[in-house]
C-alpha positions in Angstrom: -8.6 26.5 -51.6 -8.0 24.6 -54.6 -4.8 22.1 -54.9 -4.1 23.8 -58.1 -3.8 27.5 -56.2 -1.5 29.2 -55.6 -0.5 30.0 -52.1 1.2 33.2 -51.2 4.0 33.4 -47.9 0.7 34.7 -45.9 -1.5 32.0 -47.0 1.3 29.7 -45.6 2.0 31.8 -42.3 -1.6 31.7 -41.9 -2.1 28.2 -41.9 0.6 27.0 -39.9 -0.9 29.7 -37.7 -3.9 27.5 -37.3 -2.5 24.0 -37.9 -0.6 25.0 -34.7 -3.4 26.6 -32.5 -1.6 29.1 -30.8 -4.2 31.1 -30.5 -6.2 28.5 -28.1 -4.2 30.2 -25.2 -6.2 27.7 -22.3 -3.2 25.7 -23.1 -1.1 28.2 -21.3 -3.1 28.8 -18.2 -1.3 26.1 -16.3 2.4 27.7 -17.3 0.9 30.8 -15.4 -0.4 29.4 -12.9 3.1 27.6 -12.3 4.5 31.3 -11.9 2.1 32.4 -9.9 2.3 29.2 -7.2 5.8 30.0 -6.2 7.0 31.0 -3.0 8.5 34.1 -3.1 12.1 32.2 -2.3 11.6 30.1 -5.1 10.7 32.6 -7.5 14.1 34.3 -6.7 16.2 32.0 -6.6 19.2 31.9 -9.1 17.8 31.1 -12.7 14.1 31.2 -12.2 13.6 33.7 -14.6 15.3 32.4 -17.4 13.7 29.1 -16.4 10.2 29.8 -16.5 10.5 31.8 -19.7 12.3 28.8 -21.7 9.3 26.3 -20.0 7.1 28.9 -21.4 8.6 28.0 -25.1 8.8 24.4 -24.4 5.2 24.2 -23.2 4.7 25.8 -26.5 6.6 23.4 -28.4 5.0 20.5 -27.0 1.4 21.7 -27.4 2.0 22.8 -30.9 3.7 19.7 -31.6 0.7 17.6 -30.2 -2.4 19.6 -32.0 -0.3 19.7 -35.5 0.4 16.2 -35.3 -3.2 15.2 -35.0 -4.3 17.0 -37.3 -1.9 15.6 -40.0 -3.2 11.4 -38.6 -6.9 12.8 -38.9 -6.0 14.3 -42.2 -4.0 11.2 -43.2 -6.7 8.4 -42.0 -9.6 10.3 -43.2 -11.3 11.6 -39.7 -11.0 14.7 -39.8 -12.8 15.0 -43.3 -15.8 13.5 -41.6 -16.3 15.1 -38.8 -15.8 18.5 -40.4 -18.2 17.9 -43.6 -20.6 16.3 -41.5 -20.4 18.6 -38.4 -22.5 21.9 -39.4 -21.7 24.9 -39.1 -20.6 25.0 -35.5 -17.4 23.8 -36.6 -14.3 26.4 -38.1 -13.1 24.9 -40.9 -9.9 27.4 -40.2 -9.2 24.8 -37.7 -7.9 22.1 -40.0 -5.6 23.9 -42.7 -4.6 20.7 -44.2 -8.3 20.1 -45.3 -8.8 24.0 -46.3 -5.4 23.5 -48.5 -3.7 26.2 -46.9 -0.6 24.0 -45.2 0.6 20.9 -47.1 1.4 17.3 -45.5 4.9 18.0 -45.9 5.1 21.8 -44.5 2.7 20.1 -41.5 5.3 17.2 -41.0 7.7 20.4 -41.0 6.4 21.9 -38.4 5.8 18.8 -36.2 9.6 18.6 -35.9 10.2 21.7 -35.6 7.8 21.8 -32.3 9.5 19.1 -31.1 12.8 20.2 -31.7 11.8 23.7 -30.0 10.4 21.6 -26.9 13.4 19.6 -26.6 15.7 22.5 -26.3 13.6 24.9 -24.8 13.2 22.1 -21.9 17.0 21.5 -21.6 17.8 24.9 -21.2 15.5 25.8 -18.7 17.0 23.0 -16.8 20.4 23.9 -17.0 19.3 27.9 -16.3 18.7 26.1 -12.7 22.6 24.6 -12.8 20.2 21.1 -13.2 19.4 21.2 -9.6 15.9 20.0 -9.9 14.1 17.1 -8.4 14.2 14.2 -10.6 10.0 14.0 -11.1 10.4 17.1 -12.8 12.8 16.2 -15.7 10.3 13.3 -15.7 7.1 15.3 -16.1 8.3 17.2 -18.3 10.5 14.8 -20.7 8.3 11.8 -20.4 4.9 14.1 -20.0 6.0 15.4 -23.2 7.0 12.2 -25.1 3.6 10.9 -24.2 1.5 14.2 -24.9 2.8 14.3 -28.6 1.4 10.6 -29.2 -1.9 10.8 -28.4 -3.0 10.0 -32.2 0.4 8.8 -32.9 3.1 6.7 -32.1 1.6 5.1 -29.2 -1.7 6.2 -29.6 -3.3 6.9 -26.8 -6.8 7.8 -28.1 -7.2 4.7 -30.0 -7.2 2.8 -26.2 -10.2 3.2 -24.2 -10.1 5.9 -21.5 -6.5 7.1 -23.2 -7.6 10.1 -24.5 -8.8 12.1 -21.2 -6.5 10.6 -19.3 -3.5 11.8 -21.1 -5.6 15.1 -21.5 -6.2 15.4 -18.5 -2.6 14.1 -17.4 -0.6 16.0 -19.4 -2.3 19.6 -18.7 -1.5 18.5 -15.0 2.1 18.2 -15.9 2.5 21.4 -17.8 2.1 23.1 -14.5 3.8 20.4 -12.7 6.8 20.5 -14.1 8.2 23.8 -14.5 6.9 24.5 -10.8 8.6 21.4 -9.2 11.6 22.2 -11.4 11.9 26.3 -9.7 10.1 25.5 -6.2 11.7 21.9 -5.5 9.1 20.6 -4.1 5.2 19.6 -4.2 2.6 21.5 -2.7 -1.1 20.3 -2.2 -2.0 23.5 -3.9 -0.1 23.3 -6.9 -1.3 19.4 -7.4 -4.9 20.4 -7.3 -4.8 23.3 -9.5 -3.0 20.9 -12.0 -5.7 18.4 -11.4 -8.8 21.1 -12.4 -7.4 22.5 -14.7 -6.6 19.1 -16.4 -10.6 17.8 -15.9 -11.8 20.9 -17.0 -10.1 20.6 -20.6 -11.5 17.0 -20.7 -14.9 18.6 -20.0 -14.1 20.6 -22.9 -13.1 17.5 -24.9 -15.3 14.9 -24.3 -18.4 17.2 -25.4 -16.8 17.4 -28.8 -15.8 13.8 -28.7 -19.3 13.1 -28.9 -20.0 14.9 -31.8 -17.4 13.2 -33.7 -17.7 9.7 -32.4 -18.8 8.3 -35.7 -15.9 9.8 -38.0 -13.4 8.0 -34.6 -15.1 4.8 -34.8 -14.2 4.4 -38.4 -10.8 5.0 -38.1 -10.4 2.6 -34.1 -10.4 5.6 -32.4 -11.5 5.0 -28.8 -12.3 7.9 -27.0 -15.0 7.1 -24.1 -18.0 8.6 -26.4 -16.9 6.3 -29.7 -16.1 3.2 -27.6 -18.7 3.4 -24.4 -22.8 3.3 -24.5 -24.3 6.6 -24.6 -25.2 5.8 -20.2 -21.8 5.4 -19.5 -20.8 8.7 -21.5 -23.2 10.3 -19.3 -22.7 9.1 -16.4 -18.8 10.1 -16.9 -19.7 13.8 -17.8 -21.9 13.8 -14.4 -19.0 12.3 -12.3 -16.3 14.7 -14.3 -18.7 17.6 -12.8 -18.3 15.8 -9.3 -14.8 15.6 -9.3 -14.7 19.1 -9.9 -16.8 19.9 -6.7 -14.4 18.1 -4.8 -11.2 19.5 -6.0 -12.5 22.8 -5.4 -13.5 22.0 -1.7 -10.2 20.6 -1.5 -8.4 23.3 -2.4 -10.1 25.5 0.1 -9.7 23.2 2.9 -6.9 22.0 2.6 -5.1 23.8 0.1 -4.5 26.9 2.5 -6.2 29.2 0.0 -8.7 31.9 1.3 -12.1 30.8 1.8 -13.8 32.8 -0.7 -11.6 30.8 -3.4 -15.3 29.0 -3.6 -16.7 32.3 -4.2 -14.4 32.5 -7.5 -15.1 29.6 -8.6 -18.6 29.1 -8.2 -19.2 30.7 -11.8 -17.2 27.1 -13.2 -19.8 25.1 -11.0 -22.4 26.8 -12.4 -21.4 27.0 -16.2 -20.5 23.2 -15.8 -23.7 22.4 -14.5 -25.2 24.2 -17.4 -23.3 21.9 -20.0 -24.7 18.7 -18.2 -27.9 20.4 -19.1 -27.3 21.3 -22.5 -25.2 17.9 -23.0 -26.3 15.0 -21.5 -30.0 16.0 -21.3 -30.6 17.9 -24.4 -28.0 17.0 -26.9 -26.2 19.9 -28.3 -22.9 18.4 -28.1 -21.3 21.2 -29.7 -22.8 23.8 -28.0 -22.2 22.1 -24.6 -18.7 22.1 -25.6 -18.9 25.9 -25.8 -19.7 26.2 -22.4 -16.8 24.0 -21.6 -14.8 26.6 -23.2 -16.3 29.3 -21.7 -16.2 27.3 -17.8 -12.3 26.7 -18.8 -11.8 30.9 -18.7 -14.2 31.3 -16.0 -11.8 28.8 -14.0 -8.9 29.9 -14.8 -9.9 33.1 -13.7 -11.2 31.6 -10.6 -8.1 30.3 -9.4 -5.7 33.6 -10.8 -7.4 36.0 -8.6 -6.6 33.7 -4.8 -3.4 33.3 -7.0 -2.2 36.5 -7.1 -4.1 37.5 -3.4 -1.5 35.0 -1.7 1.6 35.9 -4.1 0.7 39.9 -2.5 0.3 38.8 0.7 3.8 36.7 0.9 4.9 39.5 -0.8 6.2 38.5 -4.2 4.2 41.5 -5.5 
């Protein structure tokens, strides 16, 4: 779209639709997942309703806030030009309305306060749905997991510091589960930790396949994720020991988490998706396409770890 065109109410809607990415709903797994983790006393308890709706809008808010605010710094500082003229055509350009002319700076500046605005209060009112009796590491996971999620390309920017990206990825998908389920249960589990934990390494598994493929337009611009900062061996090796983490977690969850033994059974379709992208990654170099499968493994997952999910929230008979 042309600078000079005119854009009608939909064209706007539309791009705010995608400068927003609500319809990447893997961001939403762990809020689910929250739900689903609670005992059965927890879950009825006085407000938890309410509660976990309104964390539901403020996980919203926060993500929303963090995806349109990155794209408005790559927009800005020139990245996101690159990588998506240079990419091929793997890459949406719907994904980046700014470049596409469909949402202005200022509507996309709009929006990021908005977001955070709609976190803020969203968050504060599912605290006080639970008359603010929560432990105190879950106003902190939330408040200060926000704050820090929303400045990974600015503010503070974590991305431009080596290892800041996936660690804040990885990070703050751990505390979107983290925090509304501490808040409602009041207190951890082992369970809910690791669940937070994979699904936090599987989104960097996503992201640091595509990293790779836009490692040039980062560099240009200081940004340091580990594929623009780190030799191509270290990458590698990273991508290999994300995929043994993984392993680990999942055995940990099963023996130790209390789940049923055939959780591995559900998630052995991640292992095997996962090793797939080292193949397709590491060894053969289709960045992009590896990054598929990291979607793909994400779903498969999440779906891994729903159906023990629900099993034990039938058998302790929230269902």
């Amino acid at each position: 779209m042309s600078a000079t065109q005119v854009r009608s109410t939909g064209d706007r809607i539309t791009g705010l639709f995608w400068l927003s990415k609500l319809f990447m709903y893997q961001n939403y797994f762990g809020w689910l997942l929250a739900w689903l983790l609670l005992t059965p006393a927890a879950a009825t308890r006085p407000g938890a309703t309410a509660a976990i709706l309104l964390f539901l809008l403020g996980t919203v808010g926060i993500v929303t806030c963090t995806v349109a605010l990155d794209d408005l710094v790559g927009y800005r500082n020139g990245s996101d030009g690159r990588n998506y003229s240079s990419s091929g055509k793997l890459r949406d350009p719907r994904m980046k309305p700014l470049l596409s002319g469909l949402v202005t700076e200022a509507e996309a500046t709009a929006y990021v306060v908005f977001a955070a605005c709609l976190a803020v209060v969203a968050g504060l009112g599912a605290f006080q749905a639970l008359d603010w009796d929560v432990p105190l590491a879950a106003y902190l996971l939330y408040f200060v997991g926000g704050l820090a999620s929303v400045q990974y390309s600015a503010g503070l920017r974590f991305s431009y510091h080596l290892g800041g990206a996936e660690t804040l990825l990885c990070a703050g998908t751990a505390a979107g589960l983290l925090a509304p389920y501490l808040a409602i249960e009041q207190r951890w589990s082992a369970p809910a930790v690791l669940v937070a934990l994979l699904l936090g390494l599987w989104l960097v598994m996503v992201s640091s396949y595509s990293n790779v493929n836009d490692a040039d337009g980062d560099r240009r611009v200081g940004r340091r994720t580990l594929a623009a900062a780190a030799p191509p061996v270290v990458v590698k090796t990273a991508m290999v020991a994300f995929f043994a983490i993984s392993v680990v977690l999942i055995g940990l969850l099963v023996g130790l988490g209390g789940w049923p033994w055939w959780t591995a059974l559900t998630a052995a379709p991640v292992v095997v998706v996962h090793a797939r992208q080292l193949v397709v990654g590491p060894l053969g170099g289709q960045w992009l396409r590896a990054r598929r499968l990291g979607i793909v493994a994400y779903n498969l997952g999440f779906a891994g770890l729903l159906i023990p999910a629900v099993h034990l929230g039938i058998t302790q008979g929230r269902f």
